[in-house]
PDB file of N, CA, C and O in Angstrom, chain B, residues numbered from 101:
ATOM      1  N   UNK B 101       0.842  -1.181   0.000  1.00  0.00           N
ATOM      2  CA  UNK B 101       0.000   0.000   0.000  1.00  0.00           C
ATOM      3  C   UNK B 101       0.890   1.247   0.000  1.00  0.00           C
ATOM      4  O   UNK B 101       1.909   1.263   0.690  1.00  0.00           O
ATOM      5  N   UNK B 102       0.564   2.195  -0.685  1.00  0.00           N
ATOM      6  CA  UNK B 102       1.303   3.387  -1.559  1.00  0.00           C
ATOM      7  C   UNK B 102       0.606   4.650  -0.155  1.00  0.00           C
ATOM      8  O   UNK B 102      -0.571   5.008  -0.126  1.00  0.00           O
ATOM      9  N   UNK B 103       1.800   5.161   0.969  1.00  0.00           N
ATOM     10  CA  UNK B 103       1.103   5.936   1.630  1.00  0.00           C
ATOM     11  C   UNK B 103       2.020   7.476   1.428  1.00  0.00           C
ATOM     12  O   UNK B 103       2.566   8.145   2.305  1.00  0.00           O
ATOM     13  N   UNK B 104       1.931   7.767  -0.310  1.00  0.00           N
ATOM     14  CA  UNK B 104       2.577   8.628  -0.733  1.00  0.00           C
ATOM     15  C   UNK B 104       1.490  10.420  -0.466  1.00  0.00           C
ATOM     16  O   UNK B 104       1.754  11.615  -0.336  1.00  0.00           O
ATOM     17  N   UNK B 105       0.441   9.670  -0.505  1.00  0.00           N
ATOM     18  CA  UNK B 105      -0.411  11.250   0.091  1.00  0.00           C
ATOM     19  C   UNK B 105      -0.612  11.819   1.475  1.00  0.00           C
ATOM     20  O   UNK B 105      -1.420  12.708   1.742  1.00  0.00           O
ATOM     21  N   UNK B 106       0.176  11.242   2.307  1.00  0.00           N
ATOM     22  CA  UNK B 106       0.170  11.212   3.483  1.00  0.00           C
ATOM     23  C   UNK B 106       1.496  12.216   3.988  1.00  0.00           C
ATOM     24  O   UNK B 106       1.590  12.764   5.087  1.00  0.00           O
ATOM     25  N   UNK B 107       2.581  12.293   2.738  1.00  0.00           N
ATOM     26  CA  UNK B 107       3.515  12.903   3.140  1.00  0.00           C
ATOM     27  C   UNK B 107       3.680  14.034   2.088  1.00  0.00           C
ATOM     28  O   UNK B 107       4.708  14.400   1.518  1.00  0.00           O
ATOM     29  N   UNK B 108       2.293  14.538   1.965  1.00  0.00           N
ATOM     30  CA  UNK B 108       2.814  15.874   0.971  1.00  0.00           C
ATOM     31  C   UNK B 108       2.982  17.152   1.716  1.00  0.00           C
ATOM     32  O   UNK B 108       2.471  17.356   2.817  1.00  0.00           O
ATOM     33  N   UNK B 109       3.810  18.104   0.988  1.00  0.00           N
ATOM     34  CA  UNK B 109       4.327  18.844   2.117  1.00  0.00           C
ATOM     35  C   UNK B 109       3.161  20.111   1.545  1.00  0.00           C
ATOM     36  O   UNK B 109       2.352  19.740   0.695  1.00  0.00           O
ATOM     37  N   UNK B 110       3.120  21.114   1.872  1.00  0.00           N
ATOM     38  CA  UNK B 110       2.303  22.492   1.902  1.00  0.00           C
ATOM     39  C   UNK B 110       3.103  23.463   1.289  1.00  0.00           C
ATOM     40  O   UNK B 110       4.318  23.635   1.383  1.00  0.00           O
ATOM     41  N   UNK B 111       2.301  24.043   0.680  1.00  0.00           N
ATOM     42  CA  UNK B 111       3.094  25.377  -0.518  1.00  0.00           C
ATOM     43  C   UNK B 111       2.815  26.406   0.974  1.00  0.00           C
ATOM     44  O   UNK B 111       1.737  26.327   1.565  1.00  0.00           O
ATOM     45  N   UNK B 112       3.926  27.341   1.454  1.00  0.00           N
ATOM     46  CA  UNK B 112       4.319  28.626   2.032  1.00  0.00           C
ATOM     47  C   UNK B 112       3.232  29.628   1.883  1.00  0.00           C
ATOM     48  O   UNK B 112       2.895  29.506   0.706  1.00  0.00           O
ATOM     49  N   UNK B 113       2.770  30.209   2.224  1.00  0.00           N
ATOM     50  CA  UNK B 113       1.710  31.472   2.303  1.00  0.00           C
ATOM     51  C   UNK B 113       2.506  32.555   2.283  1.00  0.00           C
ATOM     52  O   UNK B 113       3.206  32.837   3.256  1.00  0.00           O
ATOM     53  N   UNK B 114       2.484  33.447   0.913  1.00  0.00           N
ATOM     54  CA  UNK B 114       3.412  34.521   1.034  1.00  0.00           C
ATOM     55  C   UNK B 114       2.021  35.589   1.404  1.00  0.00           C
ATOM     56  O   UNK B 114       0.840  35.242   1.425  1.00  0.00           O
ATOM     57  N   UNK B 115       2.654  37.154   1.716  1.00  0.00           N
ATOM     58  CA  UNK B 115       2.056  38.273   1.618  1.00  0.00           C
ATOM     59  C   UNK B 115       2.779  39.047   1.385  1.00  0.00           C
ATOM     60  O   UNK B 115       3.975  38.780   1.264  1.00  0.00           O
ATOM     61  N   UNK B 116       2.153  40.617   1.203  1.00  0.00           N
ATOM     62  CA  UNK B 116       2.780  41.407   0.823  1.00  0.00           C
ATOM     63  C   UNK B 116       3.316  42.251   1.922  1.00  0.00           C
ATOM     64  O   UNK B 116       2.635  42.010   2.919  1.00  0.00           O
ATOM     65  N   UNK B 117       4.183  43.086   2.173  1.00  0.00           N
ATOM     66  CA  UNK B 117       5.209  43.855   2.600  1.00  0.00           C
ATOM     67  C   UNK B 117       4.190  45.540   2.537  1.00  0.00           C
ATOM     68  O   UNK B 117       4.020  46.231   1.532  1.00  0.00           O
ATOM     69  N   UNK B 118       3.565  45.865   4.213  1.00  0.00           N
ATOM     70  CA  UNK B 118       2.852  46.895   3.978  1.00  0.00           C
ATOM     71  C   UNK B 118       3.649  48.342   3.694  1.00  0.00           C
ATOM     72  O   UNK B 118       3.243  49.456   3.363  1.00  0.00           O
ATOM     73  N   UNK B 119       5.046  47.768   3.994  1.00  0.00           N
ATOM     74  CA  UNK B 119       5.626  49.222   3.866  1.00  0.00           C
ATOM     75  C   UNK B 119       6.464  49.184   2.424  1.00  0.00           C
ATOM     76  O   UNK B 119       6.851  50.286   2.036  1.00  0.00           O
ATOM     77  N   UNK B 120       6.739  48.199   1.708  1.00  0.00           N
ATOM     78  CA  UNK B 120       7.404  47.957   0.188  1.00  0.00           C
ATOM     79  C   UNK B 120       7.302  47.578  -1.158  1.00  0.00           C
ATOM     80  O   UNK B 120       7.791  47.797  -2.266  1.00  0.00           O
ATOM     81  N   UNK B 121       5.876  46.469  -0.187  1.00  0.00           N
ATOM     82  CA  UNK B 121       5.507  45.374  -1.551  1.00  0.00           C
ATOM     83  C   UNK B 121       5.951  44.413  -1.964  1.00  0.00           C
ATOM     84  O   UNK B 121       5.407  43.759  -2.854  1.00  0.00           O
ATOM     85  N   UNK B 122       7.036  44.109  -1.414  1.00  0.00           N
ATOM     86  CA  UNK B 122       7.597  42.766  -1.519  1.00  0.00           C
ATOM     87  C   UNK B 122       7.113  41.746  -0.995  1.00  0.00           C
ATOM     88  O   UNK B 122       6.378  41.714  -0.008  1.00  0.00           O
ATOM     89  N   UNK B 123       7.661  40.484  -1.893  1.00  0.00           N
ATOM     90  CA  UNK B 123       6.534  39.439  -0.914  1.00  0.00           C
ATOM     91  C   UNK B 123       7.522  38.580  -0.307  1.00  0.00           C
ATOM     92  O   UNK B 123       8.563  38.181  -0.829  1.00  0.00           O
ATOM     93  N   UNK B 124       6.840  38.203   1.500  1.00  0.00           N
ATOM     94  CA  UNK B 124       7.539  38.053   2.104  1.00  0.00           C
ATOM     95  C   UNK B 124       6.485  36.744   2.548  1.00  0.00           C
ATOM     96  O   UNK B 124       5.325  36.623   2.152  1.00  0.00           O
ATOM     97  N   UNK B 125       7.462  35.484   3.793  1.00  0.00           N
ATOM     98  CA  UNK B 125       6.196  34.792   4.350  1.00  0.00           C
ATOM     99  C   UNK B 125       5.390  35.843   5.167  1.00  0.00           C
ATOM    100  O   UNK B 125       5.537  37.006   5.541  1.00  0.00           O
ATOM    101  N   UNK B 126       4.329  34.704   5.268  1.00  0.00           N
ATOM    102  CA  UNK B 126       3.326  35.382   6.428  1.00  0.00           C
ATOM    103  C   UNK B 126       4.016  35.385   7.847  1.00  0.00           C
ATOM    104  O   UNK B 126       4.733  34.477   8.268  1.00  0.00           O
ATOM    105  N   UNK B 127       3.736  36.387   8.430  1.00  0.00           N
ATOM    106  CA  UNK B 127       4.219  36.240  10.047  1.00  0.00           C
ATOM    107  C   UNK B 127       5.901  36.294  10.705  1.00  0.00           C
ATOM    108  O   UNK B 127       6.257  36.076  11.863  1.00  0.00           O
ATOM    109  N   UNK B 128       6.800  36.693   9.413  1.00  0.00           N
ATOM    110  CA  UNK B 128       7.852  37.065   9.573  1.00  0.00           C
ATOM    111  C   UNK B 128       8.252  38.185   9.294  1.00  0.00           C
ATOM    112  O   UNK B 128       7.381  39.029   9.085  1.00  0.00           O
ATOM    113  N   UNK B 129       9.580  38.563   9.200  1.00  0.00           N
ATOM    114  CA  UNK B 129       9.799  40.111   9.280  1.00  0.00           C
ATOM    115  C   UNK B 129      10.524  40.264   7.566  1.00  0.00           C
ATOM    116  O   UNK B 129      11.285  39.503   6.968  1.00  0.00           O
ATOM    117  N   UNK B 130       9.938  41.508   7.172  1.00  0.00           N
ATOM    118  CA  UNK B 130      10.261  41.368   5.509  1.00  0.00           C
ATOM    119  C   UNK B 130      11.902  41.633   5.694  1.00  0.00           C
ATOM    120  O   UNK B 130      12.538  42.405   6.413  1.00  0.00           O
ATOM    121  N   UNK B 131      12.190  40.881   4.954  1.00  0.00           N
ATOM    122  CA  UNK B 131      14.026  40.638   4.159  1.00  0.00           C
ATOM    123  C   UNK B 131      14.160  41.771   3.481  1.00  0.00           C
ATOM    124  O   UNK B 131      15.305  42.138   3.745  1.00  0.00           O
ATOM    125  N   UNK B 132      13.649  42.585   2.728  1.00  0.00           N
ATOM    126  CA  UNK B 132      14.103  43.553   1.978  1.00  0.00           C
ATOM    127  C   UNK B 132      14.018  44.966   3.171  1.00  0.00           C
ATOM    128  O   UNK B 132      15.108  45.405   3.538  1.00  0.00           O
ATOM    129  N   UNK B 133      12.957  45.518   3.640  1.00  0.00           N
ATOM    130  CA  UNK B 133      13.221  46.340   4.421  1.00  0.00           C
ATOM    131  C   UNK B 133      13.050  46.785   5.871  1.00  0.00           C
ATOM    132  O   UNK B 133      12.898  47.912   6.342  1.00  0.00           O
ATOM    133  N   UNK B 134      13.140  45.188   6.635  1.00  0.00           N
ATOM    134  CA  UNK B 134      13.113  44.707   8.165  1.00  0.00           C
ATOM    135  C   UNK B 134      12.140  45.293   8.697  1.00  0.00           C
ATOM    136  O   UNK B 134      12.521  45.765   9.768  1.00  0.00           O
ATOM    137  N   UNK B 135      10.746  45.576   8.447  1.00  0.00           N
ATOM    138  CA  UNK B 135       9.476  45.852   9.184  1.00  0.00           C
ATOM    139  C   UNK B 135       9.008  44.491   9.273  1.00  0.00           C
ATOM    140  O   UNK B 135       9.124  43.550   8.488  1.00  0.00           O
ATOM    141  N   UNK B 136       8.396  44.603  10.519  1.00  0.00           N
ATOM    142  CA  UNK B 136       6.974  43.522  10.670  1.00  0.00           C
ATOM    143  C   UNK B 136       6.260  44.454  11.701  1.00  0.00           C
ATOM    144  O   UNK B 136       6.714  45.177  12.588  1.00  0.00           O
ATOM    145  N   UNK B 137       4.915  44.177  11.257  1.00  0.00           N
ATOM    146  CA  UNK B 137       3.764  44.523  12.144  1.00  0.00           C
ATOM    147  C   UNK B 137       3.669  46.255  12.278  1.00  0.00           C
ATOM    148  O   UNK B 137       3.084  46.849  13.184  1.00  0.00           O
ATOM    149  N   UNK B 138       4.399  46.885  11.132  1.00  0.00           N
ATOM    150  CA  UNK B 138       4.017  48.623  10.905  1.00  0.00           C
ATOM    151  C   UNK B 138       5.317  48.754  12.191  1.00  0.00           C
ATOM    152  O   UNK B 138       5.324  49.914  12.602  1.00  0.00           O
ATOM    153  N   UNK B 139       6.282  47.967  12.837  1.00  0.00           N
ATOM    154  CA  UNK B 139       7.543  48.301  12.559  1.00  0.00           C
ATOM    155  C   UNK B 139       8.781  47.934  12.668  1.00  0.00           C
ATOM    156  O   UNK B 139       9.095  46.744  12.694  1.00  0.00           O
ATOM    157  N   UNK B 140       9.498  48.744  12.732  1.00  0.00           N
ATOM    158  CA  UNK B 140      11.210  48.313  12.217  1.00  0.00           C
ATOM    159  C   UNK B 140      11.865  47.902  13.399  1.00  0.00           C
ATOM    160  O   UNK B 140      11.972  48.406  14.517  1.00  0.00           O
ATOM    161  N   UNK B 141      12.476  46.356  12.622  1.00  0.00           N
ATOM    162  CA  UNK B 141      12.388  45.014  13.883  1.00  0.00           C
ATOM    163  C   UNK B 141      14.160  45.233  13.341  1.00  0.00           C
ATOM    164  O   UNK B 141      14.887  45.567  14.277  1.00  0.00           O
ATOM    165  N   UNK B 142      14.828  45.090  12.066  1.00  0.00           N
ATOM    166  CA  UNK B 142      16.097  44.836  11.528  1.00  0.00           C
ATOM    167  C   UNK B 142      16.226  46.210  10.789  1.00  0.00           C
ATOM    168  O   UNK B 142      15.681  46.444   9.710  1.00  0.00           O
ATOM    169  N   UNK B 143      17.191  47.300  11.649  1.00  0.00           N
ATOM    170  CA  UNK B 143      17.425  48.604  10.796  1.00  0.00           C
ATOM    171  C   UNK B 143      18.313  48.355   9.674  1.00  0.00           C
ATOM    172  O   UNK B 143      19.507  48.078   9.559  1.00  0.00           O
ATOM    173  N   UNK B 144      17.172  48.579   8.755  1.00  0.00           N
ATOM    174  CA  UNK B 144      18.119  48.618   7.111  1.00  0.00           C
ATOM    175  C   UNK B 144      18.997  49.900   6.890  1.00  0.00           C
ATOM    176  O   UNK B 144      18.498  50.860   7.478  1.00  0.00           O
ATOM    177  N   UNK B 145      20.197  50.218   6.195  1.00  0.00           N
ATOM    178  CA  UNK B 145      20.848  50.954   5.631  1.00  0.00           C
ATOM    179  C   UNK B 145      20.447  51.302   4.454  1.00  0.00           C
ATOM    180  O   UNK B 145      20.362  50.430   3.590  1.00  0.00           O
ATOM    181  N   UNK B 146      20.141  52.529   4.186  1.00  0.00           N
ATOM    182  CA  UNK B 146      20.064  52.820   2.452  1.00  0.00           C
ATOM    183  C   UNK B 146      20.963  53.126   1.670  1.00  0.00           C
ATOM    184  O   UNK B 146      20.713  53.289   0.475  1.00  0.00           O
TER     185      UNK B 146
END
């Protein structure tokens, strides 16, 4: 017995980045310009 559907994995839930637009996961802090949650968690340099 083939219990190959049992181990499929889940596609990531992206969103968008309220301060850039980039898409980032859900519930982490965006990589391009370190906000989460309206704010700045990782100070970016410009």
């Amino acid at each position: 017995k083939r219990r190959s559907q049992v181990w499929k994995l889940s596609a990531p839930s992206f969103s968008r980045c309220k301060q850039c637009g980039e898409l980032k996961l859900a519930h982490r802090v965006c990589g391009n310009c370190g906000y989460y949650n309206d704010k700045v968690v990782i100070a970016k340099e410009a």
